[in-house]
C-alpha positions as CSV (number, residue, x, y, z in Angstrom):
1,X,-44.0,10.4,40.8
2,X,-40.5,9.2,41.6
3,X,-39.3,9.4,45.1
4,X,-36.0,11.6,45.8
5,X,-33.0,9.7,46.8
6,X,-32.1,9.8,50.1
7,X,-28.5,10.7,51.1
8,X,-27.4,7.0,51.6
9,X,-28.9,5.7,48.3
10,X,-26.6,8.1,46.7
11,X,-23.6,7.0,48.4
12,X,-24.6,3.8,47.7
13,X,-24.6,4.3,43.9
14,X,-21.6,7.1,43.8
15,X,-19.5,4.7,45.7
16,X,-17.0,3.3,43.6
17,X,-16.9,-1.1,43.9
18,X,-14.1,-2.2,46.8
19,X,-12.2,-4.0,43.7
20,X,-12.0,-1.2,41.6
21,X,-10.9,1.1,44.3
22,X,-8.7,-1.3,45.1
23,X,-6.7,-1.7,41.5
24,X,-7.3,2.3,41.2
25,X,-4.9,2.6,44.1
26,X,-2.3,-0.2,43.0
27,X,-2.0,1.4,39.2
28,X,-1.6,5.4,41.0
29,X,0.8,3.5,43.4
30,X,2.7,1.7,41.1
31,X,2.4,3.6,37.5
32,X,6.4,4.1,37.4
33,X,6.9,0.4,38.1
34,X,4.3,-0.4,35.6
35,X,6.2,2.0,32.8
36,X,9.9,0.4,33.8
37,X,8.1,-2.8,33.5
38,X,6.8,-2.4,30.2
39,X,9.8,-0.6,28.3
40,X,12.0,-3.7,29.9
41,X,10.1,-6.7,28.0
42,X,10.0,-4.6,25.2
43,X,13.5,-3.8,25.2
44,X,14.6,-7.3,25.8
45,X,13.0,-8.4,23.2
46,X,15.1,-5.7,20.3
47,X,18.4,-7.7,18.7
48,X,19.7,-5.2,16.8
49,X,21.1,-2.0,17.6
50,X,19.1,0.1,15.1
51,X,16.1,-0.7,16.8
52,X,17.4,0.1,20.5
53,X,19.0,3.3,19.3
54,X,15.6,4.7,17.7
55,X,13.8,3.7,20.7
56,X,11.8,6.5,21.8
57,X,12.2,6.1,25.6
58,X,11.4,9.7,27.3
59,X,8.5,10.0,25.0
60,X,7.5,6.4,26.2
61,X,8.0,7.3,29.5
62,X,5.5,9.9,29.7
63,X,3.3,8.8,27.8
64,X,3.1,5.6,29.3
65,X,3.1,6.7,32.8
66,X,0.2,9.3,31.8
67,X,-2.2,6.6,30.2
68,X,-1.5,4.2,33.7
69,X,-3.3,7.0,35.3
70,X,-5.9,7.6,32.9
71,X,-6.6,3.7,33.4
72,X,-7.0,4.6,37.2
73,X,-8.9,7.2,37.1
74,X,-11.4,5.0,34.4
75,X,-11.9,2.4,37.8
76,X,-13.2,5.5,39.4
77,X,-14.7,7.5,37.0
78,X,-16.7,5.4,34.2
79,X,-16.8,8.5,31.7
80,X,-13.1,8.7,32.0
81,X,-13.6,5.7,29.7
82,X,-14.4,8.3,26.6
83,X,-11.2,9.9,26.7
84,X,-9.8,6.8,25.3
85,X,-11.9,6.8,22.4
86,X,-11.0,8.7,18.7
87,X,-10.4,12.2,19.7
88,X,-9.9,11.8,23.6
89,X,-6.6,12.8,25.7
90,X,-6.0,9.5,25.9
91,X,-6.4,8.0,22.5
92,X,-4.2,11.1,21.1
93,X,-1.5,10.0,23.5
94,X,-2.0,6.4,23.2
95,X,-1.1,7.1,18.9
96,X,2.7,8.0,20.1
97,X,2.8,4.1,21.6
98,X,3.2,2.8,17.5
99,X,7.0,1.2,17.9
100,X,8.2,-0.2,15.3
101,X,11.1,-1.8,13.8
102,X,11.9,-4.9,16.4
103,X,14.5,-6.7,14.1
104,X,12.7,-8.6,11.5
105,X,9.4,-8.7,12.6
106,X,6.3,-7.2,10.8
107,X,5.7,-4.0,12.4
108,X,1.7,-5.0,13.3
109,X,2.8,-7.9,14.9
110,X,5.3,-6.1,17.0
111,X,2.8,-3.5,18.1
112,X,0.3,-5.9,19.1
113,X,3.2,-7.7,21.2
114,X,4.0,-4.1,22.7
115,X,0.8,-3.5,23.6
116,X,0.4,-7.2,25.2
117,X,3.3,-6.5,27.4
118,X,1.9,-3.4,28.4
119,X,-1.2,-5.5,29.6
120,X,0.8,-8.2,31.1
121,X,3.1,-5.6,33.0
122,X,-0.1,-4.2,34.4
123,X,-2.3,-8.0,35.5
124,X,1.0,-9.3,37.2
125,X,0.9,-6.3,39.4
126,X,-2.7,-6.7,40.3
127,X,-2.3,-10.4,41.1
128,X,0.0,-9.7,43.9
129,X,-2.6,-7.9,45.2
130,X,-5.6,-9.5,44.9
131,X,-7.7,-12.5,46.8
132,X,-7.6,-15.8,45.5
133,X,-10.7,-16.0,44.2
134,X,-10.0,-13.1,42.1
135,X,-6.4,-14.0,40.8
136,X,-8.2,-17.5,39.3
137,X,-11.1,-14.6,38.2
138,X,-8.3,-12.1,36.2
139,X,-5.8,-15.6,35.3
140,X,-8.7,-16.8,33.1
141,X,-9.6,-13.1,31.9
142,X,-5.3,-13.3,30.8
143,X,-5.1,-16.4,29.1
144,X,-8.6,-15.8,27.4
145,X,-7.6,-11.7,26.0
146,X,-4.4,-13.5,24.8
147,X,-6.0,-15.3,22.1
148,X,-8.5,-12.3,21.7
149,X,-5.2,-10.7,20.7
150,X,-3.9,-12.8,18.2
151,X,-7.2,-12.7,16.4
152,X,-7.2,-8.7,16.6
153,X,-3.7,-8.9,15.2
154,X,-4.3,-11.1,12.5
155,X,-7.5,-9.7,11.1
156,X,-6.0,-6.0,11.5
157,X,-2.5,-6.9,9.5
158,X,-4.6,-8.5,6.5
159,X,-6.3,-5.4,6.5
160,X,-3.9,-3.8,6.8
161,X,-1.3,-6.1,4.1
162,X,-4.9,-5.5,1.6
163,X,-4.6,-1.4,1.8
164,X,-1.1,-1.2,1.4
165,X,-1.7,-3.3,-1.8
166,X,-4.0,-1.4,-3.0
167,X,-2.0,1.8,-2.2
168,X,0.6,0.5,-4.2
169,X,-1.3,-0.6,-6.8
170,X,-2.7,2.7,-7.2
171,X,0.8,4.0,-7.5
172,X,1.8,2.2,-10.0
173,X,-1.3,2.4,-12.7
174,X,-2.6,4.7,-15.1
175,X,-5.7,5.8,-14.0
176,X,-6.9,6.1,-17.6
177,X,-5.9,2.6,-19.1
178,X,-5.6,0.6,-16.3
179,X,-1.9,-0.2,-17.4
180,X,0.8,0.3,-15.4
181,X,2.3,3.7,-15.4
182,X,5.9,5.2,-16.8
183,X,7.6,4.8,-12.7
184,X,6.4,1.0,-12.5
185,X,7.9,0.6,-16.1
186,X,11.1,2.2,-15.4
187,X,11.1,0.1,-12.4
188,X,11.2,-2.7,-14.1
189,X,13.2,-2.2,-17.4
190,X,16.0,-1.4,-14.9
191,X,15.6,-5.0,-12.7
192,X,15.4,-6.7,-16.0
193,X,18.6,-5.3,-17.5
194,X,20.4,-6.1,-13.7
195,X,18.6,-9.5,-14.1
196,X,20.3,-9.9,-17.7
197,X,23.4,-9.0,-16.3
198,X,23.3,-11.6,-13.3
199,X,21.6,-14.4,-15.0
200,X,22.0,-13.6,-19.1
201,X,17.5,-13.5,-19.5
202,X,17.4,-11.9,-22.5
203,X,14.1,-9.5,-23.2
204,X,12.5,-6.8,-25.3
205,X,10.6,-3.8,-25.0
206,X,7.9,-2.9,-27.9
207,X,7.3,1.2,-28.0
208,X,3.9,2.3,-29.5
209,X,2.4,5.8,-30.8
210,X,-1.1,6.3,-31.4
211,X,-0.4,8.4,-34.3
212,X,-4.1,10.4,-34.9
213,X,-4.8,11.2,-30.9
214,X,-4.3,14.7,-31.9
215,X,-6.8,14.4,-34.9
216,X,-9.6,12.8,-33.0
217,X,-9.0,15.1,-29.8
218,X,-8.9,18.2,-32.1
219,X,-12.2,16.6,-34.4
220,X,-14.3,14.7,-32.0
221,X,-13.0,16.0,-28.3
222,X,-10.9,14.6,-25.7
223,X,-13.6,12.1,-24.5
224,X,-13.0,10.6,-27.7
225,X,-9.4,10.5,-26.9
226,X,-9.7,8.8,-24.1
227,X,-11.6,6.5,-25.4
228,X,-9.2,6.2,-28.3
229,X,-6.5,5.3,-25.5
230,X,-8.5,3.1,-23.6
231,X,-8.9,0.9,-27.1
232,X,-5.4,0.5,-27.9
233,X,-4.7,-0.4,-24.0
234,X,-7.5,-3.1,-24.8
235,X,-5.6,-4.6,-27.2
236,X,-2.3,-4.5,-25.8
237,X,-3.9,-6.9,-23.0
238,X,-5.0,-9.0,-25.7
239,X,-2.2,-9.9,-27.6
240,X,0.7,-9.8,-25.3
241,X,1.0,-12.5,-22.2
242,X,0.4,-12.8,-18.9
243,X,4.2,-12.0,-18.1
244,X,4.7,-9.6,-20.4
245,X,4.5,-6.0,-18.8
246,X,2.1,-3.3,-20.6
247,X,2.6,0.7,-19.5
248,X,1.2,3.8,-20.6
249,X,4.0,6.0,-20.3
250,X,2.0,9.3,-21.0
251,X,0.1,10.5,-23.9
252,X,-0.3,8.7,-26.8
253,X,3.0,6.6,-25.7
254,X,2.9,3.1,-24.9
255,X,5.5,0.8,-24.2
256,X,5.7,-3.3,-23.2
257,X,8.2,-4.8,-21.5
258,X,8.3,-9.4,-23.3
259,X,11.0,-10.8,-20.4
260,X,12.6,-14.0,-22.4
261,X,11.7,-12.6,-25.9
262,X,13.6,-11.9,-29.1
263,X,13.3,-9.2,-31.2
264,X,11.9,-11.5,-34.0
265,X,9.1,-12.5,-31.8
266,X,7.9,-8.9,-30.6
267,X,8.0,-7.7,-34.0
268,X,5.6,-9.9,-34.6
269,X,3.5,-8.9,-31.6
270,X,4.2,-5.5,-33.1
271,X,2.7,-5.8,-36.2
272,X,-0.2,-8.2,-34.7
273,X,-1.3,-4.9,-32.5
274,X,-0.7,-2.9,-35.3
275,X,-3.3,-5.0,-37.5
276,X,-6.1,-5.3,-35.1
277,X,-5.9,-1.7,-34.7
278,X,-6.5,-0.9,-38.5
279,X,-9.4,-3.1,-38.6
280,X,-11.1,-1.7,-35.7
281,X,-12.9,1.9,-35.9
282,X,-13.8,3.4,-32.5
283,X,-16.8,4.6,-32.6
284,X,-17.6,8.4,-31.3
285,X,-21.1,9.6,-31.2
286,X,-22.4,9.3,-34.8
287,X,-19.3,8.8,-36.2
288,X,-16.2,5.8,-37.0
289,X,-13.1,6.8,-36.1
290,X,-9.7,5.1,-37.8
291,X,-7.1,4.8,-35.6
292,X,-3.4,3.9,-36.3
293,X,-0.4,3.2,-34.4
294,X,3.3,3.4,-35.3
295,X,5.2,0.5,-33.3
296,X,9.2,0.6,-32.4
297,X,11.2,-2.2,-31.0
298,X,14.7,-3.4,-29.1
299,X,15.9,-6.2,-27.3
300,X,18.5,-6.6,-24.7
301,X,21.4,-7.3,-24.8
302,X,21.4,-6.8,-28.9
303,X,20.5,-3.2,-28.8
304,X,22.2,-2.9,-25.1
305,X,22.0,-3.9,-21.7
306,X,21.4,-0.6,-20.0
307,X,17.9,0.9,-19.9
308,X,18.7,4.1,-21.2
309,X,20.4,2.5,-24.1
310,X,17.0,0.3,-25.3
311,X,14.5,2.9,-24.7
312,X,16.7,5.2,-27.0
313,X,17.0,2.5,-29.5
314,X,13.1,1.9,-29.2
315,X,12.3,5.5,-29.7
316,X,14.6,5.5,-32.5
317,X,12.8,2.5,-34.1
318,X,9.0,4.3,-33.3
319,X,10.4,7.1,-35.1
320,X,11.4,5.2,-38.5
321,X,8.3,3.6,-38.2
322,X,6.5,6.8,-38.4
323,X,8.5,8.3,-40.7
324,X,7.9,5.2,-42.9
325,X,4.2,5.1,-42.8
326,X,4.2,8.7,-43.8
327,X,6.0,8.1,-46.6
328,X,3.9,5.6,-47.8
329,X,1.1,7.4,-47.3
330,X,2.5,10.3,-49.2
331,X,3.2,7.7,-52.2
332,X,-0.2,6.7,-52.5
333,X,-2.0,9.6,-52.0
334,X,0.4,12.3,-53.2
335,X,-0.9,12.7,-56.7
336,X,-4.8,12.9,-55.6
337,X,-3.5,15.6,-53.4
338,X,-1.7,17.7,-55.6
């Protein structure tokens, strides 16, 4: 059995250490000096009068001075120390602290600089304070979380850099096809006419229509239509380059953009998908499914050099296509039909 405290021992561990008390009362004393402090080195630092304009200084100031006194009360109070962790008073408060926009410089980097002269605002007050033992004590613990900080910074922004690229990939693709989707292509088509314009790159754009989708959704079911889809996206990858730009742009529509190509050449592309196509059947369940595509084409700056101009053309071209095949499939099977 434990023996009770007496009434000194729990003084003795209630009291808070002299150095802590110490800095408690310099960070109450001080926190408006501290806050004019911080906003100044950050505001030196701005060049350009968008930045210093959209500074957000009475919310700063209030927020700034309200997290210098949840820093002393953490010297007194250890569980204080929760408050600045995901869902505390002071984390929430500590979230309106994200500046941004300090002239040219990446917005992670400029936060993390921020927050560094938030810390240096608040150890240069503390060394005017303290012994000299302990300013050699909190000088090493500065230079040491200086370099602690540049490695935080850097590990969070390629993180951060990787999401953001992933984010956009994601806005950008089909989800079905993995090809890029109709707002990357129309992107594009539209910095490739500008770049025709400015620099005379010529380029085409090859159109596609899987022309049974209907059939085999309506026959074998819209898994099979999708895997129907999936197919033709396969082969656009395989017979069109590495610069050349593949898109789904809904449907049974595809389209590919072939920068520094002639209409001559993506004919031949054309017809090259068109062929593997007709000798491949997809195979649903039991069952081999024929699939065919009808292919269109135009080239800049034959057909135009605006983007509305070449799609039209191209959809115009998919359509004679189509209209073509069926007529020769009406030739050759029209009497067995009648």
């Amino acid at each position: 059995m434990h023996d009770k405290p007496n009434s000194s021992q729990e003084e003795a561990v209630s009291a808070p250490n002299p150095l802590f008390r110490k800095a408690e009362n310099v960070l109450e004393a001080n926190k408006i000096r501290i806050t004019k402090d911080w906003l100044g080195r950050i505001i030196s630092r701005m060049d350009d009068l968008d930045s210093l304009e959209s500074f957000p200084t009475q919310e700063s100031i209030r927020a700034s001075v309200e997290l210098v006194e949840g820093l002393a009360a953490a010297l007194r109070d250890e569980t204080v120390l929760d408050s600045f962790q995901p869902g505390g008073h002071y984390y929430e408060r500590a979230a309106q602290l994200g500046f941004f926009g300090d002239g040219d410089t990446p917005g992670l980097v400029t936060l993390s600089g921020n927050m560094l002269a938030l810390e240096d605002s608040i150890w240069m007050l503390l060394l005017e304070t303290l012994r000299k033992e302990d300013k050699e004590l909190l000088t090493l613990v500065m230079r040491l979380r200086v370099a602690l900080h540049g490695i935080f910074t850097a590990s969070t922004e390629s993180y951060f850099r990787h999401s953001t690229s992933e984010l956009d990939r994601l806005a950008h693709t089909d989800p079905l096809t993995g090809l890029y989707n109709r707002r990357f292509m129309t992107r594009e088509l539209e910095r490739h006419c500008e770049m025709y314009k400015r620099y005379r790159h010529p380029f085409s754009i090859l159109m596609l229509d899987l022309d049974n989708l209907k059939a085999v959704n309506d026959t074998h079911g819209h898994q099979a239509g999708d895997a129907a889809l999936k197919h033709l996206a396969m082969l656009l990858k395989v017979n069109v380059r590495d610069v050349d730009i593949a898109c789904r742009l809904g449907g049974d529509e595809f389209i590919v953009l072939m920068p520094e190509t002639e209409q001559s050449v993506v004919q031949v592309v054309g017809d090259r998908i068109s062929t593997s196509l007709a000798k491949t059947k997809l195979k649903v369940d039991a069952a081999l499914v024929s699939l065919e595509v009808s292919v269109g084409d135009a080239s800049c700056p034959t057909h135009g050099t605006e983007s509305d101009q070449l799609l039209e053309e191209a959809d115009a071209s998919l359509y004679r296509s189509k209209q073509g095949r069926a007529t020769n499939r009406e030739a050759a099977n029209g009497p067995a039909s009648r």
